[in-house]
GUSE-320493 format. One record per residue: x, y, z of N, C-alpha, C in turn. Coordinates in steps of 0.2 Angstrom, whole numbers, plus 5000, padded with zeros to 4 digits. Atoms other than C-alpha are relative to their C-alpha. Example, Ala and Ser with C-alpha at 12.3 -4.5 7.8 and 13.67 -1.06 7.14 Angstrom:
BEGIN
SITE   npx   npy   npz  capx  capy  capz   cpx   cpy   cpz
SITE  5004  4994  5000  5062  4978  5039  5004  5006  5000
SITE  4996  4994  4999  5068  4995  5036  4996  5005  5003
END
This chain:
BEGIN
SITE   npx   npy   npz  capx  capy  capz   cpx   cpy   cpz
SITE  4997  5003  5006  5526  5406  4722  5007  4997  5001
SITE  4994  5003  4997  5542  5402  4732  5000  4991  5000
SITE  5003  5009  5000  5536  5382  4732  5000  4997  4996
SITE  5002  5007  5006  5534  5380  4715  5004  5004  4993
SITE  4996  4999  5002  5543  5383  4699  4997  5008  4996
SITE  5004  4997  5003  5539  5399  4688  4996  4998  4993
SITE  5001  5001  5010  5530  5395  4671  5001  5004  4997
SITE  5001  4996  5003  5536  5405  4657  4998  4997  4994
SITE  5005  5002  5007  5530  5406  4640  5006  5003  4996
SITE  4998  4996  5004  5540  5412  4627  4998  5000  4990
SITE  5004  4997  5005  5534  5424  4612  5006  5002  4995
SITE  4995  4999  5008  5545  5423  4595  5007  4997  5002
SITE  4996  5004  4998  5558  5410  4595  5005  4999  4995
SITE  4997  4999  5005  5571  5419  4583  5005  5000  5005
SITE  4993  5001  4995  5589  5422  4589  5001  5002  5007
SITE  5001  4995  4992  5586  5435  4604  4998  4994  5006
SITE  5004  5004  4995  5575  5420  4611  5006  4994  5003
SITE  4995  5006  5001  5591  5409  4610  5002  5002  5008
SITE  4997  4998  4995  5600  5420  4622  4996  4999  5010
SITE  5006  5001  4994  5584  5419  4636  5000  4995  5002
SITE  5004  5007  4998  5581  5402  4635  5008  4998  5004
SITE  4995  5002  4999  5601  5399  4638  5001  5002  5010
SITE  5002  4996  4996  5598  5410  4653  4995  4995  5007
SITE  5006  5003  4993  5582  5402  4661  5004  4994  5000
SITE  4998  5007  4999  5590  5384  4658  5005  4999  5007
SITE  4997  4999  4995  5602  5391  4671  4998  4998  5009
SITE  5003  4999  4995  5590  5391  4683  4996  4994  5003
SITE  5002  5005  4998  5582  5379  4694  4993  5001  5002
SITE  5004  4996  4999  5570  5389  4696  4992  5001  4997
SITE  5004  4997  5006  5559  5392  4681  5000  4991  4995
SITE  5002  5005  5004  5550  5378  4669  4998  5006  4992
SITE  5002  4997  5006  5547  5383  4651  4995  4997  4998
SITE  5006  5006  5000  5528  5379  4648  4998  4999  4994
SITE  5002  5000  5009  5525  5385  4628  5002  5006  4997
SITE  4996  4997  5003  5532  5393  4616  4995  5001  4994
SITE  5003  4999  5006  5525  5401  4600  5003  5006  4997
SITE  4997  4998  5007  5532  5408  4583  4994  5000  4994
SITE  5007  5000  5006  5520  5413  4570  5004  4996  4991
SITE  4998  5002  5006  5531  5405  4557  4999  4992  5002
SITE  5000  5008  5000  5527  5386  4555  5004  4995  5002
SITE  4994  5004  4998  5537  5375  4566  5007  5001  5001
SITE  4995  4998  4997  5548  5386  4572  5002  4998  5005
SITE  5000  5001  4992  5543  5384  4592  5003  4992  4999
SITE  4996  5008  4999  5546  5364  4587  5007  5000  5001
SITE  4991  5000  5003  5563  5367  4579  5003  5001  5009
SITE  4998  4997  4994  5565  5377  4595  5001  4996  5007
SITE  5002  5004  4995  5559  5367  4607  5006  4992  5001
SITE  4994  5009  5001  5570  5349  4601  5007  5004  5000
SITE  4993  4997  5002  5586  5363  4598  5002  5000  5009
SITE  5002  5000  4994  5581  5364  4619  4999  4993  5003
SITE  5006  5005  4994  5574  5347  4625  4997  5000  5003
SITE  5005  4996  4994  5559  5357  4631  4994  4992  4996
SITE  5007  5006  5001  5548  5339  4628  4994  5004  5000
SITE  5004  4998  4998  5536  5345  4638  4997  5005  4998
SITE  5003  4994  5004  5532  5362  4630  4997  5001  4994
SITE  5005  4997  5006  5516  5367  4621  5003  5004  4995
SITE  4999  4994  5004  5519  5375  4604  4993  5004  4997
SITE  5004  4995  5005  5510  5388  4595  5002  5004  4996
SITE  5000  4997  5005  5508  5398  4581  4998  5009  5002
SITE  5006  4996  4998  5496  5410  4589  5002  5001  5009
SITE  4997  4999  4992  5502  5421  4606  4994  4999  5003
SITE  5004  5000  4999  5485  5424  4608  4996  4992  5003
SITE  5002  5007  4999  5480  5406  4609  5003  4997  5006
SITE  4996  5000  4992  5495  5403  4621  4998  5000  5005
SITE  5001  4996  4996  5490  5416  4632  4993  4995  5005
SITE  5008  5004  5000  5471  5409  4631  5001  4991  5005
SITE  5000  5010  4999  5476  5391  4636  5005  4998  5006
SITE  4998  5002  4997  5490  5390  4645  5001  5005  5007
SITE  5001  4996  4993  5491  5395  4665  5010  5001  5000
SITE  4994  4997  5000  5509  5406  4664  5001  5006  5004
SITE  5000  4993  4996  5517  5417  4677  5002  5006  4996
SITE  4998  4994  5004  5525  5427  4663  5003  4998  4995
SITE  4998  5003  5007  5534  5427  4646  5006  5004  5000
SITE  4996  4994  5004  5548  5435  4636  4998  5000  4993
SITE  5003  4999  5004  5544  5444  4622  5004  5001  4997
SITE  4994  5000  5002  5556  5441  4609  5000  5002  4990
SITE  5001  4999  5006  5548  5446  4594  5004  5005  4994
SITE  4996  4994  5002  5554  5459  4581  4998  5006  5001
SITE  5002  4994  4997  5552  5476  4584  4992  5002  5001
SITE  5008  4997  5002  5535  5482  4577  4996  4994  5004
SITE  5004  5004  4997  5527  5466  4586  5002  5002  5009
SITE  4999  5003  4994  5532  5469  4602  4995  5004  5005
SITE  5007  4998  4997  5517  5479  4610  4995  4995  5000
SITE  5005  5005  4999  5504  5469  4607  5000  4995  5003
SITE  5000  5005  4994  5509  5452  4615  5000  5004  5006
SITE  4998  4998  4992  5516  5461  4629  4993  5004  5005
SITE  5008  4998  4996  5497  5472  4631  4996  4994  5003
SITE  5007  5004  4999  5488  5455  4629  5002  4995  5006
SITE  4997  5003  4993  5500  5446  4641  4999  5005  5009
SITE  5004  4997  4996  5497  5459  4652  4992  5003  5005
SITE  5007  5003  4998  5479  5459  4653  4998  4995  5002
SITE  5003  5006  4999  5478  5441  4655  5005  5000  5008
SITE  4996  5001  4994  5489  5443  4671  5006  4998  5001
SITE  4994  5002  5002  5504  5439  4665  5006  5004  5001
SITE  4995  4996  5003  5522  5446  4668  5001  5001  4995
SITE  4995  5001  5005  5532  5452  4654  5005  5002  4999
SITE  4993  4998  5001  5550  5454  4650  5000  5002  4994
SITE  5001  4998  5007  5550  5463  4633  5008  5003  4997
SITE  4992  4998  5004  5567  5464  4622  4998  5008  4998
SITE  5002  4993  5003  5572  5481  4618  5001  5000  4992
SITE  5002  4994  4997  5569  5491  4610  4993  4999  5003
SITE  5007  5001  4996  5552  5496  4622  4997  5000  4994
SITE  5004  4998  5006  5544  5498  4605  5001  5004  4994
SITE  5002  4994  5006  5540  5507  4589  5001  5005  4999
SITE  5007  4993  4999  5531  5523  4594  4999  5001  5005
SITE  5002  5000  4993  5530  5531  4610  4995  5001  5001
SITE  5007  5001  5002  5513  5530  4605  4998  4993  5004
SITE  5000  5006  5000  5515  5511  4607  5003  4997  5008
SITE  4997  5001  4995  5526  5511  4623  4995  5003  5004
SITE  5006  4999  4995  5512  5521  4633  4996  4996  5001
SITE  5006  5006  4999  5499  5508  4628  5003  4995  5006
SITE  4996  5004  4995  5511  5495  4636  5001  5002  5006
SITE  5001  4996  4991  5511  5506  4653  4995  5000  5001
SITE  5008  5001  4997  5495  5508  4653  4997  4993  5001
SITE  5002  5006  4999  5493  5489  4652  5002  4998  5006
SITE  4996  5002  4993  5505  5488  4665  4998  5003  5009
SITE  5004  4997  4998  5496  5499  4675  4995  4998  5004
SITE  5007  5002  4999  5479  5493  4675  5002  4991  5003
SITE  5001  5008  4997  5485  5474  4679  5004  5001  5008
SITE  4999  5001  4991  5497  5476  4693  5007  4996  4999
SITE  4996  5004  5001  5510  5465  4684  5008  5004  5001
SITE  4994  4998  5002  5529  5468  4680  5001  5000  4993
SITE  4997  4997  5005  5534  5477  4664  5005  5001  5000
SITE  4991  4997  4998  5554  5476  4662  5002  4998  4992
SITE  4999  4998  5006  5561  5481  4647  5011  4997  4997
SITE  4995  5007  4999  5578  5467  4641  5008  5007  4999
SITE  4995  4996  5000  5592  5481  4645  5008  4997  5002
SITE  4994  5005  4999  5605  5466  4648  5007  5007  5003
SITE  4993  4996  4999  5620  5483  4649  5000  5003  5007
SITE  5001  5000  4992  5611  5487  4666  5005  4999  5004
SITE  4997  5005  4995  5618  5474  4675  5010  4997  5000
SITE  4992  5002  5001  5638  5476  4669  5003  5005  5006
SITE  4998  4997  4995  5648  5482  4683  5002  5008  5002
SITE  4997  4993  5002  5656  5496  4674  4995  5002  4998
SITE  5004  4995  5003  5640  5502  4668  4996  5003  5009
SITE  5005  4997  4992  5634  5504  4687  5004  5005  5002
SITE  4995  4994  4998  5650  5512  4691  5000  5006  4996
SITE  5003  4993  5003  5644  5527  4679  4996  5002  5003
SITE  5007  4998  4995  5629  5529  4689  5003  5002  5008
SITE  4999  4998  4994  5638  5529  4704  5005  5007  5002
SITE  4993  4993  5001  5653  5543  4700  4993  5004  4999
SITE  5004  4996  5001  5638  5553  4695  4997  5002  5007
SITE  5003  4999  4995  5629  5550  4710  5004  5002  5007
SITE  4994  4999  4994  5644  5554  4722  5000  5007  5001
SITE  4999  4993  4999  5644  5571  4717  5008  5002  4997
SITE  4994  5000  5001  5662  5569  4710  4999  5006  4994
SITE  4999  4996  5004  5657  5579  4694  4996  5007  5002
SITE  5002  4992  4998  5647  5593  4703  4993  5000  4994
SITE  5007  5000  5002  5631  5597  4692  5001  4999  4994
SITE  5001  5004  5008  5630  5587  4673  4995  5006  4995
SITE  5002  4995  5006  5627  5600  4659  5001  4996  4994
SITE  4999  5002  5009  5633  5591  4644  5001  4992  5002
SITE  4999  5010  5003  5633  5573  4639  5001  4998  4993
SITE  5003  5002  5004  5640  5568  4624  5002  4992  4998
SITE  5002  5005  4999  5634  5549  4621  5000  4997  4991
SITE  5001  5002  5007  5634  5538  4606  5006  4992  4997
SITE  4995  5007  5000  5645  5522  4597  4997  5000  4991
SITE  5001  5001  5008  5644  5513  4580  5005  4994  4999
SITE  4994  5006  5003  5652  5499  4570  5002  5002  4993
SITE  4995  4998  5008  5662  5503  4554  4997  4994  4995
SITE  5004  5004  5003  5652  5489  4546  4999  4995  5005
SITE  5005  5005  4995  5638  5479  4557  4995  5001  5000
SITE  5008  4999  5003  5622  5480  4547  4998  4993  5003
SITE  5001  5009  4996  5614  5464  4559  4994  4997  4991
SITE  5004  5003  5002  5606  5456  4544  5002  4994  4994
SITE  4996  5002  5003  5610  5442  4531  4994  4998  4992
SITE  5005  5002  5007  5600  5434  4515  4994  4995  5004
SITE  5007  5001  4997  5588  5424  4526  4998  5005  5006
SITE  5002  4997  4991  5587  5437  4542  4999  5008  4996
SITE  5000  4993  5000  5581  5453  4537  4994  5005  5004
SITE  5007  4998  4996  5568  5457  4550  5004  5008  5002
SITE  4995  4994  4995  5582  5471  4558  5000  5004  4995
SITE  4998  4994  5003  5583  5482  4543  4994  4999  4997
SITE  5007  4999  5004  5566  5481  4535  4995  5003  5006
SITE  5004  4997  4996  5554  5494  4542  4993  4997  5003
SITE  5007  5004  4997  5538  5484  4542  5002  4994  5006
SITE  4999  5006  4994  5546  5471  4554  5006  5006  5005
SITE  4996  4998  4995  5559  5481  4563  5000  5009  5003
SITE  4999  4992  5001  5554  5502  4562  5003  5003  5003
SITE  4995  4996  5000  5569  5508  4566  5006  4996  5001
SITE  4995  5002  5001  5586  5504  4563  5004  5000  5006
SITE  4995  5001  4996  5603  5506  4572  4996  5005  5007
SITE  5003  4997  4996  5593  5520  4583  4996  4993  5003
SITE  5004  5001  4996  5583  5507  4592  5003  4992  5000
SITE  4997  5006  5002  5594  5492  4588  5006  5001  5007
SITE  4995  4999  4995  5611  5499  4599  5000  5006  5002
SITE  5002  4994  4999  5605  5518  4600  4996  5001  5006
SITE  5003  4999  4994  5595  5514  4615  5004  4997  5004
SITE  4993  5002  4994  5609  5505  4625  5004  5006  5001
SITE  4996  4995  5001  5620  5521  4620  4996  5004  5005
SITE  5004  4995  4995  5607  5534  4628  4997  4995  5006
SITE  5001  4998  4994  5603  5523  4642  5007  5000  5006
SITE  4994  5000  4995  5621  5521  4649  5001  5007  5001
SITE  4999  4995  4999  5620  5540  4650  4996  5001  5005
SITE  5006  4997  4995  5601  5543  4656  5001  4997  5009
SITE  5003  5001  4994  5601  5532  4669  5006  5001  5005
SITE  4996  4997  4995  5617  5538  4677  4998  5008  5002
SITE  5003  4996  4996  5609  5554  4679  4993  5001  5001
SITE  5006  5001  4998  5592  5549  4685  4992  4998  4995
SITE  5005  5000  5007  5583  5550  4667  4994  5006  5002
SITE  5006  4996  5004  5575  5565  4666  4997  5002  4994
SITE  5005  5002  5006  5562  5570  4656  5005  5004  4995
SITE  4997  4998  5007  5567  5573  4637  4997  5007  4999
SITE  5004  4991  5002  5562  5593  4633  4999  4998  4992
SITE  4998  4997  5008  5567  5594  4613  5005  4995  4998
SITE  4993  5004  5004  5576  5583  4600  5000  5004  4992
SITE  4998  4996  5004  5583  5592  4586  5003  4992  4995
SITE  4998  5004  5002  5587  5575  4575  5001  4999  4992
SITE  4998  5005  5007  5594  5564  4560  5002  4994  4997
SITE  4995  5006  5000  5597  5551  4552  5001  4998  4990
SITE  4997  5001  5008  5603  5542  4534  5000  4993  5000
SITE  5000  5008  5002  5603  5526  4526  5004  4999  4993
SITE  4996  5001  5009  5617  5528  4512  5003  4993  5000
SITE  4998  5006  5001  5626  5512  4518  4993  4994  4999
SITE  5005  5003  4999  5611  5503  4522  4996  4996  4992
SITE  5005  4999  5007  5604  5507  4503  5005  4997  4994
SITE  4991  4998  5006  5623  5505  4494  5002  4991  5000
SITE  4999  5007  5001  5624  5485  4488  5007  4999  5003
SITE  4995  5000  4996  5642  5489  4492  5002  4995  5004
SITE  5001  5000  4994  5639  5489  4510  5002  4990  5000
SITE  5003  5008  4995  5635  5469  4509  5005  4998  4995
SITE  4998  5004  5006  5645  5464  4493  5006  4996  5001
SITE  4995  5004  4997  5661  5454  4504  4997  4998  5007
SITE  5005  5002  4995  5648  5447  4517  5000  4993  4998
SITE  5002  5008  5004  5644  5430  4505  4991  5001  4999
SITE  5007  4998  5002  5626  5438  4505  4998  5001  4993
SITE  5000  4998  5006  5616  5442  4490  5000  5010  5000
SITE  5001  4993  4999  5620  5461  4491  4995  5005  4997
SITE  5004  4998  5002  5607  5468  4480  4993  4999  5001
SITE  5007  5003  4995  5592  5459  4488  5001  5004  5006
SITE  4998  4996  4993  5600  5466  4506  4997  5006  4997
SITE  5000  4991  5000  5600  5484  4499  4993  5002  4996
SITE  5008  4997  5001  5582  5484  4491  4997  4997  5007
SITE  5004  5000  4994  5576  5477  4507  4999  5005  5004
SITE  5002  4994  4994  5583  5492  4519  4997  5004  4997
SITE  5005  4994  4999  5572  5504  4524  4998  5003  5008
SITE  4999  4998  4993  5576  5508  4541  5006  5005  5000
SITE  4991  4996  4999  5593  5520  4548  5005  4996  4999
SITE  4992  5003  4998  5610  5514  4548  5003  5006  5003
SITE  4995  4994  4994  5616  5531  4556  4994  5004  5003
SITE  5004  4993  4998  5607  5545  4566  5003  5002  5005
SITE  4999  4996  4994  5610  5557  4578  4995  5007  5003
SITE  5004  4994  4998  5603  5572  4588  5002  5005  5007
SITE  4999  4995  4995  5605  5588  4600  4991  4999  5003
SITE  5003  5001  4996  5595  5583  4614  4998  5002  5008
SITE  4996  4997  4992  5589  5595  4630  4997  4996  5003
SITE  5003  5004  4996  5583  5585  4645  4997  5007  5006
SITE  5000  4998  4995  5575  5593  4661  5006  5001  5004
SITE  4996  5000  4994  5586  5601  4672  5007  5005  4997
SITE  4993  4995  5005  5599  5610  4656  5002  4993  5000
SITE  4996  5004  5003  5605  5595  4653  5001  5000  4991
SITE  5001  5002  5008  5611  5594  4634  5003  4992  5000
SITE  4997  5006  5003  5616  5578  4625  5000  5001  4993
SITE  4999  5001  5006  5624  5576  4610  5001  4994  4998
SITE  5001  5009  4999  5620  5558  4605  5002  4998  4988
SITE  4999  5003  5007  5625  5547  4588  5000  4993  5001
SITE  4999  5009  5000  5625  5530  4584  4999  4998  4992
SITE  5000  5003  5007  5628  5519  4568  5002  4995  4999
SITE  5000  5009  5002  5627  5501  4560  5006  5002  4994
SITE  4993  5002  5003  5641  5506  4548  5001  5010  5000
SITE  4999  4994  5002  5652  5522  4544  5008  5000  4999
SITE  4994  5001  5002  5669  5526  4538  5004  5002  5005
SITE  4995  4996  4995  5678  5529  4555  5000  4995  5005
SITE  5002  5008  4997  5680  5517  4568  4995  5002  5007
SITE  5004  4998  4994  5672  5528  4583  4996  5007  4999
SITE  5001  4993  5000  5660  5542  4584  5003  5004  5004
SITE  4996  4999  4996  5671  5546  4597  4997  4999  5009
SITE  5002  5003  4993  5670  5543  4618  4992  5004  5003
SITE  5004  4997  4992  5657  5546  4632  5002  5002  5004
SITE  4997  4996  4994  5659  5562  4641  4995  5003  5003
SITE  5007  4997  4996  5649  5567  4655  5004  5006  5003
SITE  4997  4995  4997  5654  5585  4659  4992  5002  5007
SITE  5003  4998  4994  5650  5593  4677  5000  5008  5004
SITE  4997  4994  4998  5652  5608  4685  5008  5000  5005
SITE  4995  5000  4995  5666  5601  4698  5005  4995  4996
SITE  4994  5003  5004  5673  5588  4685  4998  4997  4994
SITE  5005  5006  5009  5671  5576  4667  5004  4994  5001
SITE  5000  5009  5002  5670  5558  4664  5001  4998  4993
SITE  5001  5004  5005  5675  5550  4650  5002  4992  5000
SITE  5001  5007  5000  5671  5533  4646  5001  4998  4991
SITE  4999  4998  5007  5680  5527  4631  4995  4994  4996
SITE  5004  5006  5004  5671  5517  4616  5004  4995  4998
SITE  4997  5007  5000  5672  5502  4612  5000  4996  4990
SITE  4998  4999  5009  5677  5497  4591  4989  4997  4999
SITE  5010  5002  5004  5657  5486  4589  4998  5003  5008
SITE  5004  4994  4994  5645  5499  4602  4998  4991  5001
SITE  5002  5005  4999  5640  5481  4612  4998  4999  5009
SITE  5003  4998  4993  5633  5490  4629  5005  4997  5006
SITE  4995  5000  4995  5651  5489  4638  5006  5005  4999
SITE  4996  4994  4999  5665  5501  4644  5004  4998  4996
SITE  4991  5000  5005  5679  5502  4631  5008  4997  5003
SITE  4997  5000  4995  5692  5503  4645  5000  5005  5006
SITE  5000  4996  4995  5697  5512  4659  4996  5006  5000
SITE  5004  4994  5000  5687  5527  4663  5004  5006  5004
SITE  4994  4996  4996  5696  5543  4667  4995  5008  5004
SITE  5003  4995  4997  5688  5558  4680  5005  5007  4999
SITE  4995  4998  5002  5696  5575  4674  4997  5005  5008
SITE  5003  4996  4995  5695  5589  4690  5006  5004  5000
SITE  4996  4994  4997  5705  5605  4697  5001  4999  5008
SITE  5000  5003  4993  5712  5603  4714  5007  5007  5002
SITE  4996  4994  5000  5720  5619  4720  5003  5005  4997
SITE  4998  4995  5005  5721  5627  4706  5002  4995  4992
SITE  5000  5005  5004  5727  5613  4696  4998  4995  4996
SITE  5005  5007  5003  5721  5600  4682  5004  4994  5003
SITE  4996  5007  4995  5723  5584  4690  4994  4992  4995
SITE  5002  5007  5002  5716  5565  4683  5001  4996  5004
SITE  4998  5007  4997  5713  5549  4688  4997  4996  4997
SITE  5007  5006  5003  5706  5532  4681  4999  4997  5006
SITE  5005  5005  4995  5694  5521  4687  5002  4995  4997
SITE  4998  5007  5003  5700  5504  4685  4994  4995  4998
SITE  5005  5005  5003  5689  5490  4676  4998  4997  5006
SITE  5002  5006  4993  5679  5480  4688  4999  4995  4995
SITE  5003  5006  5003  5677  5461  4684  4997  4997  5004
SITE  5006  5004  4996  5665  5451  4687  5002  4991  5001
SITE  4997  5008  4996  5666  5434  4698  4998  4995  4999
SITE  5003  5008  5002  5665  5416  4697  4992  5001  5001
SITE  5007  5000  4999  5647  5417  4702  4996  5005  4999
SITE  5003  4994  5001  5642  5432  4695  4996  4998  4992
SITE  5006  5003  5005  5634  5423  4678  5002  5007  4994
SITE  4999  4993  5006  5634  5433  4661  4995  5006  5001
SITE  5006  4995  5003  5622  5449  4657  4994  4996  5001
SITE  5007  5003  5002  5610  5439  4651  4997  4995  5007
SITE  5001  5007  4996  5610  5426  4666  4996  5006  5005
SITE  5000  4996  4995  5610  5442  4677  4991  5005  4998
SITE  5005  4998  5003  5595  5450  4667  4992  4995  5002
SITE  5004  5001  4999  5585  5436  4667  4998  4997  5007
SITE  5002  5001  4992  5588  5431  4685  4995  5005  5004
SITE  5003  4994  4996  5583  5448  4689  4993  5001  5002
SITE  5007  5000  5002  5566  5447  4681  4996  4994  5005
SITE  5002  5006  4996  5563  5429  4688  4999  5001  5008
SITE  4999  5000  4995  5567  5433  4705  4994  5004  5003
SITE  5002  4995  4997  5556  5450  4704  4994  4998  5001
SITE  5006  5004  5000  5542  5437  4699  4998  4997  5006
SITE  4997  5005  4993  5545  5427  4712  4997  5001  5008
SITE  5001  4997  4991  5546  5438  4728  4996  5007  4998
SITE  5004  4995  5002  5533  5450  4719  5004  5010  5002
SITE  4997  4996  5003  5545  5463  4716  5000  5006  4997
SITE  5000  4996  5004  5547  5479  4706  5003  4997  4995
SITE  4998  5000  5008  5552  5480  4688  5010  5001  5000
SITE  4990  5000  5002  5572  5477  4687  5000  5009  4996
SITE  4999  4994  5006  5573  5489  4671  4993  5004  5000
SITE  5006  4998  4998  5557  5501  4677  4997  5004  4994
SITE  5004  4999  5006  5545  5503  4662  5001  5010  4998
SITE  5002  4992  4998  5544  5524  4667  5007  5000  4996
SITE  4996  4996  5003  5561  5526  4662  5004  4998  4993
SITE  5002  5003  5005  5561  5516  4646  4997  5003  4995
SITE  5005  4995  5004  5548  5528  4640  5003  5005  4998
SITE  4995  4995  5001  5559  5541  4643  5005  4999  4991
SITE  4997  5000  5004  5571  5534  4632  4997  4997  4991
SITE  5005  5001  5005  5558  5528  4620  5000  5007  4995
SITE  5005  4994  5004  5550  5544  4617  5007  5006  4998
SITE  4992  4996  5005  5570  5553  4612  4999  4996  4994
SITE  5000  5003  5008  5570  5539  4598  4995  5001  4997
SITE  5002  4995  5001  5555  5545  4595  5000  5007  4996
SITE  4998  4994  5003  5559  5561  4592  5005  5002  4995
SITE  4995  5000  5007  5573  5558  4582  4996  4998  4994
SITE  5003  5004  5008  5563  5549  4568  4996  5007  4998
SITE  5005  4995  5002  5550  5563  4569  5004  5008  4998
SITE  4997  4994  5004  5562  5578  4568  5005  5000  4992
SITE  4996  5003  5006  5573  5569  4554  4995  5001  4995
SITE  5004  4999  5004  5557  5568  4544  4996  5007  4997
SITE  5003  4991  5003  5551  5587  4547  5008  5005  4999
SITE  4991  4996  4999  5570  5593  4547  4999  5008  5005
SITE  5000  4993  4997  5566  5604  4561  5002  4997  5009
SITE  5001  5001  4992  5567  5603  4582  4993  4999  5001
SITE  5009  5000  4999  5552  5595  4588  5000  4999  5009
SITE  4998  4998  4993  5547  5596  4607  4997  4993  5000
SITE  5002  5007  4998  5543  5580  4615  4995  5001  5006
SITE  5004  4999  4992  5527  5579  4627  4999  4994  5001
SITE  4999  5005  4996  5531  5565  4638  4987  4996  5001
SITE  5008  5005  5001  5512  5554  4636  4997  4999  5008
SITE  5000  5001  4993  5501  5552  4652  4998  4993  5000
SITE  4999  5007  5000  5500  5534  4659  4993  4998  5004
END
């Protein structure tokens, strides 16, 4: 495949698709062969917003898939749709790059491994906060052993008002297009900058909740320019949740996250250890980066001692998130590769969000039995 360009295809051609495409245009690499949106003349719109001439549209992913010979796609749909293309693209032999959230239902994220599974493809799930340098440098303090053995985490963010939706865009807070709220909207970037600093173990138990008073509260929208009242009979998703969450190994997490609330932070990211804690401070909109500086707390002859870790920046040639993200993916295509963002640990994080929805609904601890693949 080194000799010839990658075909992708892309599947939902709303804003998320905007950032992808700004991304592969970067590349010298990669051709865009078709496009498809199930609203009428969208992928057109799409397409002339791009100068993708050459690009088939469609209505119908399946028809796509069916017709056109593509190495792989980005799935850029709204939440509740993101299974399906991704299985039927993976059955047809196709990569896929899949916006997060991995899904719905951890119900929904297995089948997608199973899909993935059974062809042999690449499954990577669009985690853009991955590839920021401060969020590596958490992974690495951890893994150094500076902190000694990780017991507690507590993880989470929010924005004081930042329900993503307006008077034509309400796929994000409407349940039948989006099933679930800020939990799977910026709640999955929150728990993964924790998990995957200490390896993502399995999820044991979620103790969870959540609420939708802003969401529901015309209020909320009423100095936006929107029509407030429309907005607030549409939500039917979260705007806040949290949970006491145990992992394999004793780890707890005490995790939050929210689209609006009356405070400006749920407060920082602290990873405690048995030899020392990290805190990582938040940032005012949770937007899957360091706050600033990070500070290591420890004892060192008897006394407490500190240090920050200074911000790393990133270089002239080092490209945004996004460049970095989808380079990742193209590259993995490419030199037949593994999965950049590896579907297994995805699931992980899935199947906590998960569990929040389902113990919020029975108002009790529920266990989580990780799905087999």
């Amino acid at each position: 495949m080194d000799q010839k360009k990658v075909r992708i295809g892309i599947i939902g051609t709303g804003g998320i698709a905007h950032a992808h495409m700004k991304a592969y245009l970067n590349r010298t690499d990669v051709e865009i062969v078709a496009l498809c949106d199930i609203v009428p003349g969208k992928a057109a719109a799409f397409a002339a917003k791009f100068s993708l001439e050459n690009a088939v549209c469609y209505e119908s992913y399946v028809e796509m898939l069916d017709k056109e010979a593509l190495d792989a796609v980005s799935v850029c749909t709204y939440n509740a749709q993101h299974a399906a293309p991704s299985i039927y693209a993976l059955n047809k032999g196709v990569h896929v790059l899949c916006e997060k959230p991995f899904s719905v239902t951890l119900d929904e994220a297995a089948e997608m491994m199973r899909a993935e599974k059974a062809s042999g493809k690449i499954l990577s799930i669009g985690f853009q906060p991955r590839f920021d340098r401060n969020m590596q440098k958490i992974k690495k303090i951890v893994e150094s052993g500076e902190l000694g053995q990780v017991y507690y985490i507590q993880t989470g963010g929010g924005r004081r008002r930042g329900i993503p939706c307006s008077d034509v865009k309400t796929s994000f807070i409407e349940k039948e297009t989006a099933g679930v709220g800020a939990l799977g909207d910026i709640g999955c970037y929150a728990l993964d900058m924790v998990l995957n600093a200490v390896g993502y173990p399995v999820p044991l138990t979620v103790s969870g909740f959540i609420t939708d008073y802003f969401g529901k509260d015309p209020e909320t929208y009423r100095y936006t320019g929107n029509d407030a009242d429309f907005l607030a009979s549409k939500f039917s998703v979260d705007d806040f949740g949290g949970a006491l969450i145990r992992l394999e190994g004793g780890i707890i997490v005490d995790f939050r996250i929210a689209w609006a609330m009356n405070i400006n932070t749920p407060g920082d990211t602290i990873i405690l250890g048995t030899k020392g804690g990290l805190r990582i401070p938040s940032t005012d909109c949770w937007n899957g980066t360091v706050g600033g500086e990070m500070t290591v707390y420890r004892h060192c002859a008897g006394s407490p001692v500190e240090y920050k870790i200074p911000l790393e920046k990133d270089g002239p040639k080092d490209g945004s998130l996004w460049d970095r993200k989808i380079g990742s993916f193209v590259d993995a295509v490419k030199n037949g590769g593994s999965s950049p963002i590896p579907s297994w640990q995805i699931l992980r994080n899935q199947a906590i969000i998960d569990g929040v929805v389902r113990s919020a609904a029975c108002g009790k601890e529920v266990e989580i039995v990780m799905p087999e693949i």
